[in-house]
The first five atom37 places (N, CA, C, CB, O) and aatype in JSON, in Angstrom:
{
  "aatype": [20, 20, 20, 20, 20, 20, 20, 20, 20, 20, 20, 20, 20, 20, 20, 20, 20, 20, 20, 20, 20, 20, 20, 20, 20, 20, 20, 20, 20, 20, 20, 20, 20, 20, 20, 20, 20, 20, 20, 20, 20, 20, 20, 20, 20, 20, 20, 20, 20, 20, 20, 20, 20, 20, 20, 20, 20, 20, 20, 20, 20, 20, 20, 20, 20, 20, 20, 20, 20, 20, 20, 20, 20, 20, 20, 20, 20, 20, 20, 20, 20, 20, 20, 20, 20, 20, 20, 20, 20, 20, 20, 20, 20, 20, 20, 20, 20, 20, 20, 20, 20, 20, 20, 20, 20, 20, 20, 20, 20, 20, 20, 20, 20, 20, 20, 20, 20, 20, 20, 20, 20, 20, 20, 20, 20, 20, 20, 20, 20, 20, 20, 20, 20, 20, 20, 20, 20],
  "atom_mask": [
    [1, 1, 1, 1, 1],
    [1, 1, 1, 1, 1],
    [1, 1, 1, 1, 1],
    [1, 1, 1, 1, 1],
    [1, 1, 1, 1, 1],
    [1, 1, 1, 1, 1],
    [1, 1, 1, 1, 1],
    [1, 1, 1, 1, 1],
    [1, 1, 1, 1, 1],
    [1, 1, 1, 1, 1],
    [1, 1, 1, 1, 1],
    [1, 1, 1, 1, 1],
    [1, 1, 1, 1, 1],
    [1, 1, 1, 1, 1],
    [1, 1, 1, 1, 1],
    [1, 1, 1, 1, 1],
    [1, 1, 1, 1, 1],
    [1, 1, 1, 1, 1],
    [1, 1, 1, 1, 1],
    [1, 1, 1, 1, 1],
    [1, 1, 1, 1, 1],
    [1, 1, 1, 1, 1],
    [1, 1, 1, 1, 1],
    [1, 1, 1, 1, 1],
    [1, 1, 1, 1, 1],
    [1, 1, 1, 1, 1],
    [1, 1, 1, 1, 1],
    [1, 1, 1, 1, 1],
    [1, 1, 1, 1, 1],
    [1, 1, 1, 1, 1],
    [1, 1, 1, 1, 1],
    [1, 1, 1, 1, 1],
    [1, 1, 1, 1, 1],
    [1, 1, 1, 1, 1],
    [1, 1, 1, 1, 1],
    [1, 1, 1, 1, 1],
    [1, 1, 1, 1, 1],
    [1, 1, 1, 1, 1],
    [1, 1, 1, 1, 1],
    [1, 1, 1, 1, 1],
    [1, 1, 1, 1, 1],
    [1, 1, 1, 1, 1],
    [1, 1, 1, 1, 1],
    [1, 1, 1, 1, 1],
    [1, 1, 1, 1, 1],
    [1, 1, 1, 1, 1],
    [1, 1, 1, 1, 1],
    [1, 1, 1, 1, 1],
    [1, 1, 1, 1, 1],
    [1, 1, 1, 1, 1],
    [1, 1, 1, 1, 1],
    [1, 1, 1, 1, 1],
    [1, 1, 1, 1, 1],
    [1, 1, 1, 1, 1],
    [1, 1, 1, 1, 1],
    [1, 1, 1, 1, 1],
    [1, 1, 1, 1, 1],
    [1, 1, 1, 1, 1],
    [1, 1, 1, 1, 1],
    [1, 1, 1, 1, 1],
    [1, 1, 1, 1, 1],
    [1, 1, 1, 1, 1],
    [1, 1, 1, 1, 1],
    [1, 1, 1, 1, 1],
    [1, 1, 1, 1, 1],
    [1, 1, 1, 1, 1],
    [1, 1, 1, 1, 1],
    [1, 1, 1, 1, 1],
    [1, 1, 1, 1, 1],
    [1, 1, 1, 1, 1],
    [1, 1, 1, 1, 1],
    [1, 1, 1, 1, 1],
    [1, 1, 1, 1, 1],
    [1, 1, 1, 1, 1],
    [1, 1, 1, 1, 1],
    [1, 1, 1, 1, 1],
    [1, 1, 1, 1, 1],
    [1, 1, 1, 1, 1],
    [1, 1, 1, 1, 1],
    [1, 1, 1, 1, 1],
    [1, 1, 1, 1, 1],
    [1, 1, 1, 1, 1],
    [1, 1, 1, 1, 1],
    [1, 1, 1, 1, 1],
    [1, 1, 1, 1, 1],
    [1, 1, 1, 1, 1],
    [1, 1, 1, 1, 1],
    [1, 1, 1, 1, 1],
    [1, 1, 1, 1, 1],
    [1, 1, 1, 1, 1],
    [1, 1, 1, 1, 1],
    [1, 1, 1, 1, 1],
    [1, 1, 1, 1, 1],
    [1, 1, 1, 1, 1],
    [1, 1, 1, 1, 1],
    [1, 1, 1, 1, 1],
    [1, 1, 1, 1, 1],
    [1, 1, 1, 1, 1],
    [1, 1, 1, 1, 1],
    [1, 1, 1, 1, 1],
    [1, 1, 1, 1, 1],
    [1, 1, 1, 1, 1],
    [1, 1, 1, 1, 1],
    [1, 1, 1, 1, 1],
    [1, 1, 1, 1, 1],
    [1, 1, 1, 1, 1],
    [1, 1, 1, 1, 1],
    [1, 1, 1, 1, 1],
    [1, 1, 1, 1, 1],
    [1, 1, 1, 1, 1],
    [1, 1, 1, 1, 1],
    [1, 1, 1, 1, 1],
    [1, 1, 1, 1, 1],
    [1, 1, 1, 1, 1],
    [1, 1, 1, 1, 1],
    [1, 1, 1, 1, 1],
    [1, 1, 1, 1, 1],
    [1, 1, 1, 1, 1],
    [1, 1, 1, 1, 1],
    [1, 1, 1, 1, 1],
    [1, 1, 1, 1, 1],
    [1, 1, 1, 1, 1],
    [1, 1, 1, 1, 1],
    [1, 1, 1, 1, 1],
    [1, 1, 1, 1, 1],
    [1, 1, 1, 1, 1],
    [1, 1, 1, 1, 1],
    [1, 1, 1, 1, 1],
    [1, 1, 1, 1, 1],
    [1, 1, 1, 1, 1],
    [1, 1, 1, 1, 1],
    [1, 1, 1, 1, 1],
    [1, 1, 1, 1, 1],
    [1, 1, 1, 1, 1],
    [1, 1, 1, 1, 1],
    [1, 1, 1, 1, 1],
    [1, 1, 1, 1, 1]
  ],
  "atom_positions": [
    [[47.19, 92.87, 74.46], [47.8, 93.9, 75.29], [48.27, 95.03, 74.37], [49.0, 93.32, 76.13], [48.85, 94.75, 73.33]],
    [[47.99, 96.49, 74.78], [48.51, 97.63, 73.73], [49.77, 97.78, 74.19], [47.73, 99.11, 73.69], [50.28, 97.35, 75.23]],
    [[50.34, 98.58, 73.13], [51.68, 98.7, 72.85], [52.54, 99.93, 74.38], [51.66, 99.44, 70.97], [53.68, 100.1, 74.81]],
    [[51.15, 100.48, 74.71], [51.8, 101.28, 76.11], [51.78, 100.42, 77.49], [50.82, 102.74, 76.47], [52.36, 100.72, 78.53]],
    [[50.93, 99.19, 77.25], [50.74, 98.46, 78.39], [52.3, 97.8, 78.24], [49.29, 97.39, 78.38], [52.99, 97.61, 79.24]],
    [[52.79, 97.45, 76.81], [53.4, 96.47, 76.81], [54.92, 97.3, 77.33], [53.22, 95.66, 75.38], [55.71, 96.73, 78.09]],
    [[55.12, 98.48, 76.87], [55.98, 99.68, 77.72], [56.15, 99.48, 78.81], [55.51, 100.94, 77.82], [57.21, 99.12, 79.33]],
    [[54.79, 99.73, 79.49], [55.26, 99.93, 81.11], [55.51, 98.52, 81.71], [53.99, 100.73, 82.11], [56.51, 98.36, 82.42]],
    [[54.94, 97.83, 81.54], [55.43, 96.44, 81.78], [56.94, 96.02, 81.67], [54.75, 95.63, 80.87], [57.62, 95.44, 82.51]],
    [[57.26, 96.46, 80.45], [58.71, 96.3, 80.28], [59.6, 97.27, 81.27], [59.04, 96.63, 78.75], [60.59, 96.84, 81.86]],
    [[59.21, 98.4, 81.37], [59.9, 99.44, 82.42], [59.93, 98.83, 83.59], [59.2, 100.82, 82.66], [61.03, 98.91, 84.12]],
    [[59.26, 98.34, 84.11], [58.75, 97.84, 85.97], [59.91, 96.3, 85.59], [56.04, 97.23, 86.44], [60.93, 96.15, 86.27]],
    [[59.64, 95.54, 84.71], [60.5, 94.5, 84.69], [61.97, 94.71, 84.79], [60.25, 93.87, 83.63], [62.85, 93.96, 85.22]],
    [[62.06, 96.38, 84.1], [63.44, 96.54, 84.24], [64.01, 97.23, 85.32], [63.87, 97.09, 83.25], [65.19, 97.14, 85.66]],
    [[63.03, 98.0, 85.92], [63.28, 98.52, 87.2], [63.68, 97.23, 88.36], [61.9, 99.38, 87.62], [64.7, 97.23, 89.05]],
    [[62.79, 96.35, 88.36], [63.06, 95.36, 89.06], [64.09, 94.31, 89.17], [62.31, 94.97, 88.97], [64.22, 93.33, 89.91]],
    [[64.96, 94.97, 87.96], [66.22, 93.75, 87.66], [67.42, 95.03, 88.34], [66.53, 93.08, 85.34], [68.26, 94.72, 89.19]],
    [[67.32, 96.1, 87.91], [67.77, 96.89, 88.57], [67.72, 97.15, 89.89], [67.56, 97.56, 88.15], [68.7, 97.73, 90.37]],
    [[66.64, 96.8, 90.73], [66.8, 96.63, 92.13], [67.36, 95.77, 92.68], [65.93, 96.6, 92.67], [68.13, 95.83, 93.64]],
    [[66.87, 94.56, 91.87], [67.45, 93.08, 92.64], [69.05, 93.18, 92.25], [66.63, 91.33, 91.89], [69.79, 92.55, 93.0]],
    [[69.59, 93.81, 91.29], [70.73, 93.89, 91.45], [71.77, 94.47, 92.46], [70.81, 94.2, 90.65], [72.8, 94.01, 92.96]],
    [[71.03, 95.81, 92.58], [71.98, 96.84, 94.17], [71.46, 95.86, 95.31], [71.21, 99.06, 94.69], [72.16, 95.89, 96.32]],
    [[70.12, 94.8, 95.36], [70.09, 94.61, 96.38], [70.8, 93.57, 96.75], [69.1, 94.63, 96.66], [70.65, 93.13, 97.89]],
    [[71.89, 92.86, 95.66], [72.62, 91.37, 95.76], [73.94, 92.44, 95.93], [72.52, 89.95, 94.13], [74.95, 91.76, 96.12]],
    [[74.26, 93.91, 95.92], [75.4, 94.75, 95.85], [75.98, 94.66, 97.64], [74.86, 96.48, 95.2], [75.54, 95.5, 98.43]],
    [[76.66, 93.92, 97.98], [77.39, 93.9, 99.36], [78.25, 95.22, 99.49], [78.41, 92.54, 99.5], [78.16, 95.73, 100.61]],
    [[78.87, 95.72, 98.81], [79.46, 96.98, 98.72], [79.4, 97.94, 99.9], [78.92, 97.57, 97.65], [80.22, 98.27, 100.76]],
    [[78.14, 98.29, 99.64], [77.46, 99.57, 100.75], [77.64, 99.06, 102.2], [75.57, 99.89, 100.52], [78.36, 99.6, 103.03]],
    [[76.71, 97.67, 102.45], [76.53, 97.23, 103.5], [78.13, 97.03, 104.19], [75.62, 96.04, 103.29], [78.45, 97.47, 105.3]],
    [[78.74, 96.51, 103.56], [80.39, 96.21, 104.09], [81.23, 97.89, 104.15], [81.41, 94.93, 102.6], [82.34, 98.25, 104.53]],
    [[80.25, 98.48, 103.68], [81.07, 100.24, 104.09], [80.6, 100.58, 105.33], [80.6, 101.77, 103.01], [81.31, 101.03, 106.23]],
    [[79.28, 100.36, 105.41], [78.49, 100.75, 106.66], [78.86, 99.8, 107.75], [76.9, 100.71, 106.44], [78.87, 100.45, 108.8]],
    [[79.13, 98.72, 107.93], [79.76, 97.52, 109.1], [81.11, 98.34, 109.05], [79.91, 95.47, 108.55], [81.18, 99.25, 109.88]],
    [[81.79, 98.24, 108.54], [83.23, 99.02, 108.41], [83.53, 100.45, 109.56], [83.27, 99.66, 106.65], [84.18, 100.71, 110.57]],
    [[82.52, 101.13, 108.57], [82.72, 102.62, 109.23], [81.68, 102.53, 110.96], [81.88, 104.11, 107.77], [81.48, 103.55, 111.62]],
    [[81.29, 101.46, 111.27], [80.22, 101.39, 112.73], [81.68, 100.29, 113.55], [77.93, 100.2, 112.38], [82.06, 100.25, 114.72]],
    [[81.98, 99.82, 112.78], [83.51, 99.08, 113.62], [84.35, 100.03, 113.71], [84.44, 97.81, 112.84], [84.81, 100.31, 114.82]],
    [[84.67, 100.61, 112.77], [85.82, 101.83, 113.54], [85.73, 102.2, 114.05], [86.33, 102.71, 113.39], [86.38, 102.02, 115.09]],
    [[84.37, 103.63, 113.87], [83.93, 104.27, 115.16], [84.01, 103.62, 116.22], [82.76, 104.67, 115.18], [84.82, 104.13, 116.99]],
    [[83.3, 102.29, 116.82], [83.45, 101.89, 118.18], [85.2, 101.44, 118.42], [82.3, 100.55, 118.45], [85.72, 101.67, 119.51]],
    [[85.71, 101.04, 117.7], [87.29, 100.88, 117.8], [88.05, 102.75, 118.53], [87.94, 100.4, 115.68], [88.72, 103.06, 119.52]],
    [[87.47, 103.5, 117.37], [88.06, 104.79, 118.29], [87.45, 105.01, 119.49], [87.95, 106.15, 117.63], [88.21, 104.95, 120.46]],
    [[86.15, 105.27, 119.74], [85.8, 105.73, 121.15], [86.0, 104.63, 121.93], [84.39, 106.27, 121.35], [85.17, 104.79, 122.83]],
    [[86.61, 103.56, 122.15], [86.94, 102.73, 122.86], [88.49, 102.91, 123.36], [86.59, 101.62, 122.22], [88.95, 102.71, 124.48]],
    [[89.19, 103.36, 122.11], [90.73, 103.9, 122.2], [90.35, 104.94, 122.79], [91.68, 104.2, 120.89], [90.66, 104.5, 123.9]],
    [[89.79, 106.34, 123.12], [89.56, 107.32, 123.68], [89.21, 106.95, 124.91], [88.8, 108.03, 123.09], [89.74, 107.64, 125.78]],
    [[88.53, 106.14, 125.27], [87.75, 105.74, 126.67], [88.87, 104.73, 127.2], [86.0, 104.92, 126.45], [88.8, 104.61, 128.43]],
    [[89.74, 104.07, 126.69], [90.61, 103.57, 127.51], [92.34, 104.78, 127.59], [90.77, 101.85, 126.81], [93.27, 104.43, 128.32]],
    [[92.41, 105.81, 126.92], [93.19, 106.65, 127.28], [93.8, 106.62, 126.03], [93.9, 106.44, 128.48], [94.5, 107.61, 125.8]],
    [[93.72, 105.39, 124.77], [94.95, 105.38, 123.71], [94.97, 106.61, 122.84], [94.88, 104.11, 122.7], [95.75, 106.54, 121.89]],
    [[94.25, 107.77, 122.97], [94.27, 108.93, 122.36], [94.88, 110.21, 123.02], [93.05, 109.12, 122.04], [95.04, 111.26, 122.41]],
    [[95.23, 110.01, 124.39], [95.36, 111.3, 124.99], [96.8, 111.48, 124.46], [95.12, 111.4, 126.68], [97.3, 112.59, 124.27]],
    [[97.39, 110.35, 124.26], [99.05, 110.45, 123.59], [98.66, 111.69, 122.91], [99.77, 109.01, 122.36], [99.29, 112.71, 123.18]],
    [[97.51, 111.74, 121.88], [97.6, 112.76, 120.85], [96.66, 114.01, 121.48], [97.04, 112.14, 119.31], [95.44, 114.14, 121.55]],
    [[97.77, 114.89, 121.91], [96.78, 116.09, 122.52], [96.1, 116.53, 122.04], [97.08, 117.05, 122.9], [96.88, 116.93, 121.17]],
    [[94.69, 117.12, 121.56], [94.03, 118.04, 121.07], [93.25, 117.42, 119.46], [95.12, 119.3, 121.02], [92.74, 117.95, 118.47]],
    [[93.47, 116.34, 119.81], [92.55, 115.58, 118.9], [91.52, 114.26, 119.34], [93.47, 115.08, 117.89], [91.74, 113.14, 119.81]],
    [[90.25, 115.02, 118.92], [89.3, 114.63, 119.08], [88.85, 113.36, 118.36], [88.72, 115.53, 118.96], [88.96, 113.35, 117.13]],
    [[88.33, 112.22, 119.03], [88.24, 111.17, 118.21], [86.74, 110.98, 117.01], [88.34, 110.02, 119.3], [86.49, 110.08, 116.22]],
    [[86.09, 112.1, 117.28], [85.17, 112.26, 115.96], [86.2, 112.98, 114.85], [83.64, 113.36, 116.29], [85.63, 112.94, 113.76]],
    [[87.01, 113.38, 114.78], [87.94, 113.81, 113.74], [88.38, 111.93, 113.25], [89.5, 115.08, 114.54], [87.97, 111.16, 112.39]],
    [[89.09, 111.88, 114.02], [89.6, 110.32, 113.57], [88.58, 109.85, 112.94], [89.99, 109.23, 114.73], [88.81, 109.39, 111.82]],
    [[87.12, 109.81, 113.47], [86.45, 109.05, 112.93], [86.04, 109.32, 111.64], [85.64, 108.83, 113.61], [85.8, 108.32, 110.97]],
    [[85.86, 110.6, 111.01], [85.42, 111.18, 110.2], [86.89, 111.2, 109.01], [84.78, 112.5, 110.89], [86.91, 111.66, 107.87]],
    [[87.57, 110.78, 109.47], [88.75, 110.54, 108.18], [89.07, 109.29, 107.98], [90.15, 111.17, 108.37], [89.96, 109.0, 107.18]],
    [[88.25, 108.16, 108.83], [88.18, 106.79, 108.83], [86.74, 106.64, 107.76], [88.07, 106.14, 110.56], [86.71, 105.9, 106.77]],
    [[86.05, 107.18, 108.05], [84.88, 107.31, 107.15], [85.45, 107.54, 105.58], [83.9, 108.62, 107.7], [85.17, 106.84, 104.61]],
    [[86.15, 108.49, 105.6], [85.91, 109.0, 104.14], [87.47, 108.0, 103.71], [85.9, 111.22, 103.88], [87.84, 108.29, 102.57]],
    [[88.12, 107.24, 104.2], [88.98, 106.27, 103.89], [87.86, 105.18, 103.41], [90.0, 105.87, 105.15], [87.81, 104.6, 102.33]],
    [[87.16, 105.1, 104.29], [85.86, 103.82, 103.92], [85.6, 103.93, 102.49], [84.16, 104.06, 104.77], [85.91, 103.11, 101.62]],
    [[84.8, 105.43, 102.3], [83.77, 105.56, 101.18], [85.2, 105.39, 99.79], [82.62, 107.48, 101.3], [84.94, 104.87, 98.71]],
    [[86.28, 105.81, 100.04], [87.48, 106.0, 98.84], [87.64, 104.59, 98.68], [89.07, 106.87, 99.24], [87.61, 104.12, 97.55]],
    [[87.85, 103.64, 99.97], [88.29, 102.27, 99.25], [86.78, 101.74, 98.85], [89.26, 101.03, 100.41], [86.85, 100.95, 97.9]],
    [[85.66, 101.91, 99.23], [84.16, 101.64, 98.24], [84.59, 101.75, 96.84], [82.78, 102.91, 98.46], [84.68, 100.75, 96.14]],
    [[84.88, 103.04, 96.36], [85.05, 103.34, 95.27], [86.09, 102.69, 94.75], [85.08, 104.47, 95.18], [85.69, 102.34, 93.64]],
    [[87.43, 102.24, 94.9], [88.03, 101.55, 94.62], [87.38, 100.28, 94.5], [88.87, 101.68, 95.24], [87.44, 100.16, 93.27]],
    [[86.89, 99.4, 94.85], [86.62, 98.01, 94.82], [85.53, 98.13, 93.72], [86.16, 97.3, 96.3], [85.34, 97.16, 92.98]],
    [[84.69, 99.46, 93.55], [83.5, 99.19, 92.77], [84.38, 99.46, 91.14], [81.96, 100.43, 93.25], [83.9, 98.98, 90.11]],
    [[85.45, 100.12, 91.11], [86.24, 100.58, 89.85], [87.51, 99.23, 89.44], [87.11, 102.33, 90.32], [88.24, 99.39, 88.47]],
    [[87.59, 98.09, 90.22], [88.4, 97.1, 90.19], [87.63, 96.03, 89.52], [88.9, 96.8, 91.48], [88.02, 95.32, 88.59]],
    [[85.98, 95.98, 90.38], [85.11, 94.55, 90.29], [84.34, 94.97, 89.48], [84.34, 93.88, 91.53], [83.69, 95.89, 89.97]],
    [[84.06, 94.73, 88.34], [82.9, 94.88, 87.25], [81.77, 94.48, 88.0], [83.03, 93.96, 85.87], [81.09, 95.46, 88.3]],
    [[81.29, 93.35, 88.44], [80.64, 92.92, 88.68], [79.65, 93.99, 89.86], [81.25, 91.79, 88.84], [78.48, 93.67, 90.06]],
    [[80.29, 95.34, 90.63], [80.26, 96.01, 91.78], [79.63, 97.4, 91.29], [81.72, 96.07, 92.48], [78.95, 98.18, 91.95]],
    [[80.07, 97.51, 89.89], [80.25, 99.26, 88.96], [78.97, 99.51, 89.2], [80.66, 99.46, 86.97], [78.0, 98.75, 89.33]],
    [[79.09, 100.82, 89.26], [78.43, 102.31, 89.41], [78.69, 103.44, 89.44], [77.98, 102.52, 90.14], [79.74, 103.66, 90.04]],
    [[78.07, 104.49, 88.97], [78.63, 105.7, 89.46], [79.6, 105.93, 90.52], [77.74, 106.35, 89.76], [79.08, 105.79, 91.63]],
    [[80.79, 106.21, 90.56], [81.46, 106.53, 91.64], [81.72, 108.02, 91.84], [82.61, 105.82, 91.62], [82.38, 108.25, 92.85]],
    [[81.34, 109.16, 91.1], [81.85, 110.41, 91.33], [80.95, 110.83, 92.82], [81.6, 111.45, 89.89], [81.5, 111.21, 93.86]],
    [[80.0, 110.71, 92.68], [79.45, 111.56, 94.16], [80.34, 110.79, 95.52], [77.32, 111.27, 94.46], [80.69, 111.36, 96.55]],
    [[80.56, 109.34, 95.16], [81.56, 109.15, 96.5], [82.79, 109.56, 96.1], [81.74, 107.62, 97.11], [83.51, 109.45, 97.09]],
    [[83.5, 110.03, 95.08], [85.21, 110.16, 95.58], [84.7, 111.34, 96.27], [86.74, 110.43, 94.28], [84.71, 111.5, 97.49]],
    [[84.2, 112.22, 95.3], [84.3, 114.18, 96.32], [83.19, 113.68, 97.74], [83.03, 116.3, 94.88], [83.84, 113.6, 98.78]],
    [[82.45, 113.52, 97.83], [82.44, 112.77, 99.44], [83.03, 112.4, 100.81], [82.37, 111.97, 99.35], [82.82, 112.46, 102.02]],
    [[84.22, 111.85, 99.55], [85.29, 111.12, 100.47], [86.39, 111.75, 101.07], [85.9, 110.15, 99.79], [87.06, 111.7, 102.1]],
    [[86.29, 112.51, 99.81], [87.72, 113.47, 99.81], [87.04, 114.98, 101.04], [88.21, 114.23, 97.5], [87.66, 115.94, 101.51]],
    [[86.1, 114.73, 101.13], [85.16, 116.37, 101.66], [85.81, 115.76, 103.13], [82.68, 116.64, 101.45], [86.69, 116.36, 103.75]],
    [[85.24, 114.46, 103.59], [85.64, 113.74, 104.84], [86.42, 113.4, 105.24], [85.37, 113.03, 105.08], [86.58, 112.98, 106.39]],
    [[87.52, 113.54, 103.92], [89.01, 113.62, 104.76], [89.35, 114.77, 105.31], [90.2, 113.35, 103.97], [89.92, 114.93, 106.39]],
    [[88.83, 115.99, 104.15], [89.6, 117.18, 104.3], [88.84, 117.79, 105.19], [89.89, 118.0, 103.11], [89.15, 118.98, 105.26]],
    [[87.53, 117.36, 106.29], [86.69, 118.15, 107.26], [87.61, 117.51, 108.51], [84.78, 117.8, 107.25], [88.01, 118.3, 109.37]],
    [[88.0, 115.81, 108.63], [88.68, 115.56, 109.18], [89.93, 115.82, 109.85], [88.57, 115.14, 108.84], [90.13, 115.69, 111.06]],
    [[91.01, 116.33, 108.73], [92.24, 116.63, 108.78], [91.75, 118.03, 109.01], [93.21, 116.21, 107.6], [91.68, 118.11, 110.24]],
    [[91.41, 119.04, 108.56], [90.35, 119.98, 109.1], [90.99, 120.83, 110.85], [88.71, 118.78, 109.34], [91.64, 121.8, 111.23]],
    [[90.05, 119.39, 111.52], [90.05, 119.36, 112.44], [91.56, 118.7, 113.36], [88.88, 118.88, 112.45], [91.79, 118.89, 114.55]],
    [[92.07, 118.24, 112.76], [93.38, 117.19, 113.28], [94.53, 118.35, 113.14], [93.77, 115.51, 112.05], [95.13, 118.77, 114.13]],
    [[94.82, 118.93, 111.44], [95.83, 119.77, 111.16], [95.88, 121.1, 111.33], [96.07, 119.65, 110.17], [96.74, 121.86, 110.91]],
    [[94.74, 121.39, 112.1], [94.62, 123.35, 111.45], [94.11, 123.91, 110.01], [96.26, 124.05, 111.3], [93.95, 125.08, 109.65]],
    [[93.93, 122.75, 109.33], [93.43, 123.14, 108.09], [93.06, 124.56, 107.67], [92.42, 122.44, 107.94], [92.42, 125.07, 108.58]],
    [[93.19, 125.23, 106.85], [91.79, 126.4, 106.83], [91.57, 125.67, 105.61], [91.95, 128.45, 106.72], [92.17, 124.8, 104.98]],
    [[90.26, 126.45, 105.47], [88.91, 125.87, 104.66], [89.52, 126.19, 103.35], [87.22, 126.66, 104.95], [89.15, 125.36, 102.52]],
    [[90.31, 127.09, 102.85], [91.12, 127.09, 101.44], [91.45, 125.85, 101.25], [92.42, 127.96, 101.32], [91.11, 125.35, 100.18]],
    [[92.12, 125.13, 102.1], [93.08, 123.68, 101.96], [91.76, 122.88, 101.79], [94.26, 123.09, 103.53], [91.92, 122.1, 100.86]],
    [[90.9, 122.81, 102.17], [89.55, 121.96, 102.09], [89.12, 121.7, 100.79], [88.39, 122.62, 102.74], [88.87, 120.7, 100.12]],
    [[89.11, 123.63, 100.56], [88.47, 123.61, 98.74], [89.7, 122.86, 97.8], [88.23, 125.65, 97.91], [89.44, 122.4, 96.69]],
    [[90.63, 122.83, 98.21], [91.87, 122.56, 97.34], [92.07, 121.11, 96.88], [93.14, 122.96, 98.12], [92.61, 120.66, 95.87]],
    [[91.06, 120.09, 98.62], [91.04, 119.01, 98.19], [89.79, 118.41, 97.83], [91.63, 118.42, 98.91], [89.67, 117.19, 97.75]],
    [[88.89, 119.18, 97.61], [87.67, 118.94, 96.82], [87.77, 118.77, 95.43], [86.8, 119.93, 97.0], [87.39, 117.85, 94.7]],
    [[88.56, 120.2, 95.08], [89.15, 119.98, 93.45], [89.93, 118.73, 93.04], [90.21, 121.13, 93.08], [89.66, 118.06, 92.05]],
    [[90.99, 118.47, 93.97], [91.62, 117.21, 93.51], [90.73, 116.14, 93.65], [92.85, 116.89, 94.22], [91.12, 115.07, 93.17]],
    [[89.64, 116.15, 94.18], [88.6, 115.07, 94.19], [87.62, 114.99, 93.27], [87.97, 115.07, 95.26], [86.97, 113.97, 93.05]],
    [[87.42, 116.42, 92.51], [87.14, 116.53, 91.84], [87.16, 115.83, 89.77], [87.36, 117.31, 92.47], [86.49, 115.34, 88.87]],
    [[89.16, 116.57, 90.35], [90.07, 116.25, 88.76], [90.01, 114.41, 89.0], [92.36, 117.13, 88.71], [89.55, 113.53, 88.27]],
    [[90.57, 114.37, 90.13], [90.61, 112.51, 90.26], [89.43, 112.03, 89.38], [90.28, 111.77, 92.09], [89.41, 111.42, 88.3]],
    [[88.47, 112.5, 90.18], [87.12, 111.75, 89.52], [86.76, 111.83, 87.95], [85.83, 112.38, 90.22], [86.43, 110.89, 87.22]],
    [[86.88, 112.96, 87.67], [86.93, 113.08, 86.26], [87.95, 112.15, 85.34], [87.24, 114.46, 86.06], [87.56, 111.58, 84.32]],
    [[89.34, 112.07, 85.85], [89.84, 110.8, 85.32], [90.03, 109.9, 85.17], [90.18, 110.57, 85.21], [90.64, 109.36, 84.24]],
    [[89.27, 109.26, 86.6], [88.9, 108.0, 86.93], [87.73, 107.65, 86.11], [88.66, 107.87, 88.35], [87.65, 106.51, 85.68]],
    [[86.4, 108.91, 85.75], [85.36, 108.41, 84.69], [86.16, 108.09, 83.5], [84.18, 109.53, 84.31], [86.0, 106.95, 83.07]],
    [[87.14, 108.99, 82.76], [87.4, 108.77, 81.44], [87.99, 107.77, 81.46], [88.0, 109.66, 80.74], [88.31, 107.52, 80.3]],
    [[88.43, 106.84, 82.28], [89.27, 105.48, 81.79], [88.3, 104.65, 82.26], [90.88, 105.11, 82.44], [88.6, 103.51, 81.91]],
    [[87.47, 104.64, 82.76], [86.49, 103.43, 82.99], [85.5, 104.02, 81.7], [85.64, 103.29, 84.85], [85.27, 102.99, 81.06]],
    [[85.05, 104.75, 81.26], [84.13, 105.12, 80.33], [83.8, 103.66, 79.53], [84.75, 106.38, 79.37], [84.22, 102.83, 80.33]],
    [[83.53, 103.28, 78.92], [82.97, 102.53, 77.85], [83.42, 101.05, 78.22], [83.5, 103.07, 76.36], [83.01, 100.11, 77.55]],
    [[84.28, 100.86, 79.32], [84.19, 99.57, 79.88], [82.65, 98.81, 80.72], [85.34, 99.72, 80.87], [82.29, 99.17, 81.84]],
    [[82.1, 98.02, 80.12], [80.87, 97.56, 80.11], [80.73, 97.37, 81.82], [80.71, 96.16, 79.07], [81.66, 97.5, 82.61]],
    [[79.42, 97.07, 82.15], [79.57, 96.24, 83.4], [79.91, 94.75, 83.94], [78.64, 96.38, 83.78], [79.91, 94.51, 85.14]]
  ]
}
C-alpha cells in the first residue's frame, strides 16, 4: 500500500471515530426533546388561558427565551462533562441572540439592548474559551 493510500485511509478512520463519537453525544438530542416539550407546555398554557394573566405577551416570545435557556444550559453541561466538550462559542452568542430576540419581544427591548447582549455573549464566550483552553477532552 503507498504512503498516500496509507493517508487517506488513516483520515476516513479518523473521520469515522469522530462521527461515532457526536453520534454516542446525547447532548443535542436532549436540547431538541427539551425545547419541543416546552414549546407544547406553552401553547398549551396559552390555549388553556394560563397566559392571558400576562397581557401582551405572546407565547412564541416565551418560547424563544425557553429555547435560548435550552441552548445556554447545552453549553453548560458540555463545559462541566469532559466527556460532552466541543466548541461552545457559536451556541453561547446563539443563546444569548434568543434571549435577547425574546425579551425583545416581552420587554420593549430596542435592538441597541439586543446588540448589548450579544457582546456580553460575546466577552462571556471568550472567557469561558480561555479557562477551558488546554483542558483535554
Amino acid at each position: 500500500m503507498s504512503a498516500e493510500e496509507e493517508r487517506i485511509r488513516g483520515e476516513k478512520e479518523e473521520k469515522e471515530d469522530v462521527g461515532e463519537k457526536w453520534r454516542r453525544d446525547p447532548i443535542d438530542a436532549i436540547g431538541w426533546a427539551l425545547f419541543f416539550i416546552w414549546a407544547g407546555l406553552v401553547l398549551i398554557a396559552d390555549q388553556l388561558g394560563y397566559l392571558v394573566r400576562f397581557e401582551g405577551v405572546e407565547p412564541w416570545s416565551i418560547i424563544i427565551i425557553g429555547a435560548g435557556v435550552i441552548v445556554l444550559l447545552q453549553v453548560l453541561v458540555r463545559l462541566v462533562m469532559p466527556a460532552y466538550r466541543k466548541p461552545v462559542l457559536g451556541s453561547i452568542i446563539f443563546g444569548f441572540i434568543l434571549l435577547a430576540v425574546g425579551l425583545t419581544e416581552i420587554m420593549a427591548f430596542s435592538w441597541p439592548v439586543v446588540g448589548a447582549f450579544i457582546l456580553i455573549a460575546v466577552g462571556v464566550s471568550i472567557i469561558l474559551g480561555g479557562l477551558t483552553r488546554g483542558r483535554g477532552p
